[in-house]
C-alpha positions in Angstrom: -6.5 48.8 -8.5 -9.8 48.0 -8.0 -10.4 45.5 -10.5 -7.4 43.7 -9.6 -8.9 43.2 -6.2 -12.1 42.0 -7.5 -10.5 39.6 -10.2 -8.5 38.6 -6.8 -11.7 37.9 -5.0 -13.4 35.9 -8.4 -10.7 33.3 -8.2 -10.8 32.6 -4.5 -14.6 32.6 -4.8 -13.9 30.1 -7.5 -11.3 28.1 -6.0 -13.1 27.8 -2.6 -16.6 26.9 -4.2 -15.1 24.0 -6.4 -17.4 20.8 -6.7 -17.1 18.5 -3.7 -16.5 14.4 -4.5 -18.5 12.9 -1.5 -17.1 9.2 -1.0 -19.3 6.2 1.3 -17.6 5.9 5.0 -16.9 2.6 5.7 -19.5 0.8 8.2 -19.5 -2.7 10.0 -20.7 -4.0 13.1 -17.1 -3.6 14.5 -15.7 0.2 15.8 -13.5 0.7 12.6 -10.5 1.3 14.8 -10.5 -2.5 15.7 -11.4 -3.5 12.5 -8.0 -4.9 10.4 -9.7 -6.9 7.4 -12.6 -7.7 5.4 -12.7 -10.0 2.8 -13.5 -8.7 -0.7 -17.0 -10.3 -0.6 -17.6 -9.5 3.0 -18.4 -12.8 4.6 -15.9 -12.8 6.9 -13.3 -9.8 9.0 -10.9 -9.3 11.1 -10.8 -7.5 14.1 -8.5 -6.8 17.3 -9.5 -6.0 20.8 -7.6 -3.6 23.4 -7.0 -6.9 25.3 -4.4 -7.9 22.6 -6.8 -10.1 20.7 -7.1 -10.8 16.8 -10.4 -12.6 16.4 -11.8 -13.8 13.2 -15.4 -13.2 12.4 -18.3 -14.7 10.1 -21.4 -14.6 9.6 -22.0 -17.5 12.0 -18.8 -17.5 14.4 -16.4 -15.3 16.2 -13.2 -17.3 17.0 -9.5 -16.1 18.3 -6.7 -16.1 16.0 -4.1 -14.6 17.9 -2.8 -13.2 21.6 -0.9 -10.8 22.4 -0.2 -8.3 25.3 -2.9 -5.9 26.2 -2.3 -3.2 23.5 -1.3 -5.5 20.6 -1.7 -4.2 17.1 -2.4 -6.0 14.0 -1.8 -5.2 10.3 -3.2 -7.8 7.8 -2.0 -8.5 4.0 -3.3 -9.8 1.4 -3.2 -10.0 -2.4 -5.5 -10.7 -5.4 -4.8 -14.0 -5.3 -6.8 -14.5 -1.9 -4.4 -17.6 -1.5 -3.1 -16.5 2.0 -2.8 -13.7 4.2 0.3 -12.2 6.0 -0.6 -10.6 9.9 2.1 -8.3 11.6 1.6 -8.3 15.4 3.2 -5.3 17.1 2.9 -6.2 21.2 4.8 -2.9 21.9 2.7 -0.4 19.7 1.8 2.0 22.9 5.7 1.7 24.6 7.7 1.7 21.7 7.3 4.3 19.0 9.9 3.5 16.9 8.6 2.7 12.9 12.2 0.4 12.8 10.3 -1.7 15.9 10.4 -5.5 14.5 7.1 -7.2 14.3 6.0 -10.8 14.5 5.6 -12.1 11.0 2.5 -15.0 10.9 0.9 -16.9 7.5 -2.4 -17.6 7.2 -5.0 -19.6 4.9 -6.7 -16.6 3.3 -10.0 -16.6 6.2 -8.4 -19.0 8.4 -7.1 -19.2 11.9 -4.7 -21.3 12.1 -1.1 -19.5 11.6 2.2 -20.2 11.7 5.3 -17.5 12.4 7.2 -17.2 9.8 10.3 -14.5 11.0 10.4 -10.5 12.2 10.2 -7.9 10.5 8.5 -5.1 9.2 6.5 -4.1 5.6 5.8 -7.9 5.0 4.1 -8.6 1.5 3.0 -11.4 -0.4 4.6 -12.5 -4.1 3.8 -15.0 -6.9 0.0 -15.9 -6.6 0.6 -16.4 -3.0 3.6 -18.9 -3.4 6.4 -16.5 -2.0 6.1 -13.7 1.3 9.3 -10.6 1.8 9.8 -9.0 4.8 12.5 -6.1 6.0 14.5 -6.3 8.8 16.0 -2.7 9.1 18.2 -3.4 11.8 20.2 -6.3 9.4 19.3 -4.1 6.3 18.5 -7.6 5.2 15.6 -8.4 2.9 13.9 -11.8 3.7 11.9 -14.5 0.8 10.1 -17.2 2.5 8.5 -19.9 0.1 4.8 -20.3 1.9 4.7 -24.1 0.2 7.9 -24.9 2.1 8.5 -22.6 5.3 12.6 -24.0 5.3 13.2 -22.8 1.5 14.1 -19.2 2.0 17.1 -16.3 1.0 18.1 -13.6 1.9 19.4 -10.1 0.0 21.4 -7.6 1.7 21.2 -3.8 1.2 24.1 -0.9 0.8 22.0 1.6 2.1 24.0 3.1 5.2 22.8 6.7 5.1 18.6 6.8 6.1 17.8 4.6 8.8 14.3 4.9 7.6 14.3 3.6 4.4 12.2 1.0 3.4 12.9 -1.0 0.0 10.8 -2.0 -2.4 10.5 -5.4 -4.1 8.5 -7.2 -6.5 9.6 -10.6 -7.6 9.8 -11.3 -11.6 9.8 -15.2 -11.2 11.6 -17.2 -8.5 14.8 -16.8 -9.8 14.7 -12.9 -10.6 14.1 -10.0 -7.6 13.2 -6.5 -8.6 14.3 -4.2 -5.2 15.0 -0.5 -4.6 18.2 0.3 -2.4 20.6 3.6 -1.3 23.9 4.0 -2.1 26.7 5.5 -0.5 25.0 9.1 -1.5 21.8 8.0 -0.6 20.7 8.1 -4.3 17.7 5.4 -5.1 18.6 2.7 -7.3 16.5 -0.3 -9.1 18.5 -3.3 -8.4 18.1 -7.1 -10.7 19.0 -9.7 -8.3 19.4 -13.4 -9.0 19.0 -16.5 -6.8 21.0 -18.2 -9.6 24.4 -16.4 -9.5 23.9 -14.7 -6.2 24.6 -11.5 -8.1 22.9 -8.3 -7.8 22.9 -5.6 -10.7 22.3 -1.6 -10.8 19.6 -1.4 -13.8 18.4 1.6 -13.3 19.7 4.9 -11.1 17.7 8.0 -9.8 19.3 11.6 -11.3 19.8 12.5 -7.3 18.9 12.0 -3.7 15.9 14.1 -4.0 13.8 11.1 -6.2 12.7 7.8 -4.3 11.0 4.8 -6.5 7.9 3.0 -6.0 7.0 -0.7 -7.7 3.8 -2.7 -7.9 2.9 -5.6 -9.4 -0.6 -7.3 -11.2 -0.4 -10.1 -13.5 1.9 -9.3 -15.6 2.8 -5.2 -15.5 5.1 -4.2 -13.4 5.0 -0.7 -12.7 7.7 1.7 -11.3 6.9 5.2 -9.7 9.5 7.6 -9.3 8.8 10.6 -7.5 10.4 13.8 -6.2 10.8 14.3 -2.7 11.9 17.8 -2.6 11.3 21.4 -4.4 14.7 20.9 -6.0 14.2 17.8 -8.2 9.7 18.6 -9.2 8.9 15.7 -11.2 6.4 12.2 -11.3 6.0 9.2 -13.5 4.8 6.3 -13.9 5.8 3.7 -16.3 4.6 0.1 -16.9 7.1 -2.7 -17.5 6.2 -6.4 -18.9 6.8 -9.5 -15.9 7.4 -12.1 -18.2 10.0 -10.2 -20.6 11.0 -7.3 -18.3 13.4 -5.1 -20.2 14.2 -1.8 -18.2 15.2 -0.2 -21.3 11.3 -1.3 -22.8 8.9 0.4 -20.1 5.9 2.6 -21.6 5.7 5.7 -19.8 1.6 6.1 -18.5 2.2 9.3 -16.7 4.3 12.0 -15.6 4.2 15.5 -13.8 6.6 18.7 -13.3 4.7 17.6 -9.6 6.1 15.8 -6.8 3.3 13.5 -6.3 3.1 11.6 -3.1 2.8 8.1 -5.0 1.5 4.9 -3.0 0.8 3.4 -6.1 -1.9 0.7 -5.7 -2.1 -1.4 -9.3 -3.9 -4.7 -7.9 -7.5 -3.6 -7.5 -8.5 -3.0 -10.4 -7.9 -4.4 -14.0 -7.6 -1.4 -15.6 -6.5 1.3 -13.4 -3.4 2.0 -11.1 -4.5 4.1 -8.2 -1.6 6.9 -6.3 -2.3 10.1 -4.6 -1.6 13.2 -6.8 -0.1 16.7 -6.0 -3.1 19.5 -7.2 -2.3 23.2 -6.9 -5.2 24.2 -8.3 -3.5 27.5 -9.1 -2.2 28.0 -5.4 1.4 28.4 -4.9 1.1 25.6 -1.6 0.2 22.2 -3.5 -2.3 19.4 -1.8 -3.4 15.9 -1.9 -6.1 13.9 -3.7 -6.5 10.2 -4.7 -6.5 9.3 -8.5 -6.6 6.9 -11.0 -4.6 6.2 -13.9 -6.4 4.0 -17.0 -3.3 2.1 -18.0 -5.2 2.1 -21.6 -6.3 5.9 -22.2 -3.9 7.2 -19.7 -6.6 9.6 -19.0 -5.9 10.5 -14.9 -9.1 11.2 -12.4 -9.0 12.9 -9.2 -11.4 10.7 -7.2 -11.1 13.1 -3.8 -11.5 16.4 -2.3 -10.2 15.9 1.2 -7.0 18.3 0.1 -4.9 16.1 2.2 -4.9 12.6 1.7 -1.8 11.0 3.0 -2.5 7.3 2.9 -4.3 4.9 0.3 -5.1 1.4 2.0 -5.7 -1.8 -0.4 -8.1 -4.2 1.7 -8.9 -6.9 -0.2 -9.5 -4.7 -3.4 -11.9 -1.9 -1.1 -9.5 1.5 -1.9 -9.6 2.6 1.8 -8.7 6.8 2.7 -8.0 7.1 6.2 -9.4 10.6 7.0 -9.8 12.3 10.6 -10.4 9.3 12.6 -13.3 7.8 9.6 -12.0 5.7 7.1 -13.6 6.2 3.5 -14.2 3.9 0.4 -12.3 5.0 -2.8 -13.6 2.8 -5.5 -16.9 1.3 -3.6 -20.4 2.2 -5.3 -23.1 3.3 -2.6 -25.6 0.7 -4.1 -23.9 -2.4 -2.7 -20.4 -1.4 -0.6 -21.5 1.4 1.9 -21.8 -1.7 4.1 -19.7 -5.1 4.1 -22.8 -7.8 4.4 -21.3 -9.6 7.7 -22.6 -6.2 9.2 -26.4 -6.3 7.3 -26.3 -10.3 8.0 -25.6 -9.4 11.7 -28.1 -6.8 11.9 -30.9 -9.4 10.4 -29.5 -11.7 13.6 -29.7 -9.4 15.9 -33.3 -8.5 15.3 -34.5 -11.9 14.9 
């Protein structure tokens, strides 16, 4: 009896007293609350005020970009092509809670200030080196392609889904002609849908085993990668697998990962060359499972666990900066403490301030 207790008490001593992975916190000039972008190499950011501004900042300037009502929130995208940028301005963030609210859609020159709406909607993202911007309108169930290089060439795809008003579908688009997108059917079971500006036709090419799986796709270059994870003790299972752009085959995708876990997923696969970043499900031989960030090497498929808050929920993509949202600080994933614990429009602003 009493060994059992002390064997008990080894393993908790163990588990409690495991190694600690300290990450760099974010820091600019700006509260990190206001701040919605920085560029990749720093010289210039984003930033809203509680006024309902989004200003644009450089090292020598500070200029507005947008207005909104006092309250306004912002939400900037961009991709690795650092083409253009897609902002999301939500005036009723404060007085309407819902996450169905439709938000202004604007383009921008990637750093610039002039914009131009583009349509309402929510989850907008940017396609085809920078060529193409989606956006979801969950009240239509409607999924909306705008080409950026001619704002009146645009289509539309409509969705079955009928049963979770919630659902948001992913999309990644192959070439102009060919749309990868997730939808619902009647059961609420996730599908992988092929649709075709051509023929106008949508096609089921690949169907979850139940409603308890959801799928995730990213695209870089030319992988594709789909992420299909459980959602529910019933249906325990993660993988990811990595599918060719340029001849994608469903039936010719070359499974990276997979876990008897329900990972949480948010796959990020376009900041880095050689990785695909998602947040993984470790028990670390507790019966209640947690949450860490990790990486995937598309090569060795050797997986790292990059974190130790025990509940990440979120992974942000800035610009290529791997942000964690953590308890009101906001911490960098894949930054090295040499040259990224500060952006340099905070050390250049710093060396004007003191001058």
């Amino acid at each position: 009896m009493e060994l059992g207790r002390f064997i008990f008490i080894l393993l908790t001593l163990c588990l409690s007293t495991r190694a600690e992975i300290t990450l760099p916190e974010i820091a600019t000039k700006q509260a990190t609350n206001n701040l919605r972008f920085i560029s990749e190499d720093g010289k210039f950011s984003y930033y809203q005020r509680r006024s309902g501004s989004l200003l644009l900042s450089t090292n020598y300037n500070v200029e507005e970009v947008l207005k909104g009502k006092e309250g306004t929130q912002y939400s900037i995208r961009s991709s690795e092509a650092q083409k253009k940028q897609l902002i999301e301005q939500n005036e009723s963030f404060h007085t309407y809670m819902s996450v169905r609210k439709l938000n202004k859609i604007y383009v921008a020159p990637y750093g610039g200030k002039k914009v131009k709406l583009i349509g309402e909607g929510v989850d907008s993202r940017l396609h085809l080196n920078d060529s193409w911007a989606s956006f979801f309108n969950p009240y239509k169930s409607t999924l909306t392609f705008i080409n950026l290089n001619s704002i009146a060439t645009k289509f539309e795809i409509n969705l079955q889904n009928s049963k979770n008003p919630y659902f948001i579908p992913q999309r990644v688009m192959l070439d102009e002609k060919r749309i990868l997108f997730s939808d619902l059917n009647n059961s609420a079971v996730a599908g992988l849908i092929e649709f075709n500006r051509a023929s106008g036709k949508s096609n089921l090419i690949l169907k979850a085993e139940n409603e308890l799986n959801r799928y995730e796709l990213c695209s870089a270059g030319d992988s594709i990668y789909l992420g299909t994870f459980g959602i529910r003790k019933d249906s325990q299972y993660s993988s990811i697998t990595q599918y060719s752009r340029s001849n994608f085959q469903v039936s010719k995708g070359k499974i990276l990962y997979d876990s008897k876990n329900n990972d949480r997923g948010s796959i990020i696969c376009n900041a880095s060359s050689e990785l695909v970043y998602f947040i993984k499900s470790i028990k670390d031989g507790r019966e209640v499972a947690h949450f860490e960030a990790a990486s995937l090497n598309t090569t060795s498929k050797e997986v790292k666990v990059l974190s130790s808050f025990r509940a990440v929920s979120s992974l942000i993509n800035m610009d290529g900066k791997l942000i964690i949202p953590q308890h009101g600080k906001f911490y960098l994933l894949n930054a090295t403490k040499e040259n990224n614990n500060n952006d340099s429009i905070l050390n250049q602003s710093m060396k004007q301030d003191k001058q």
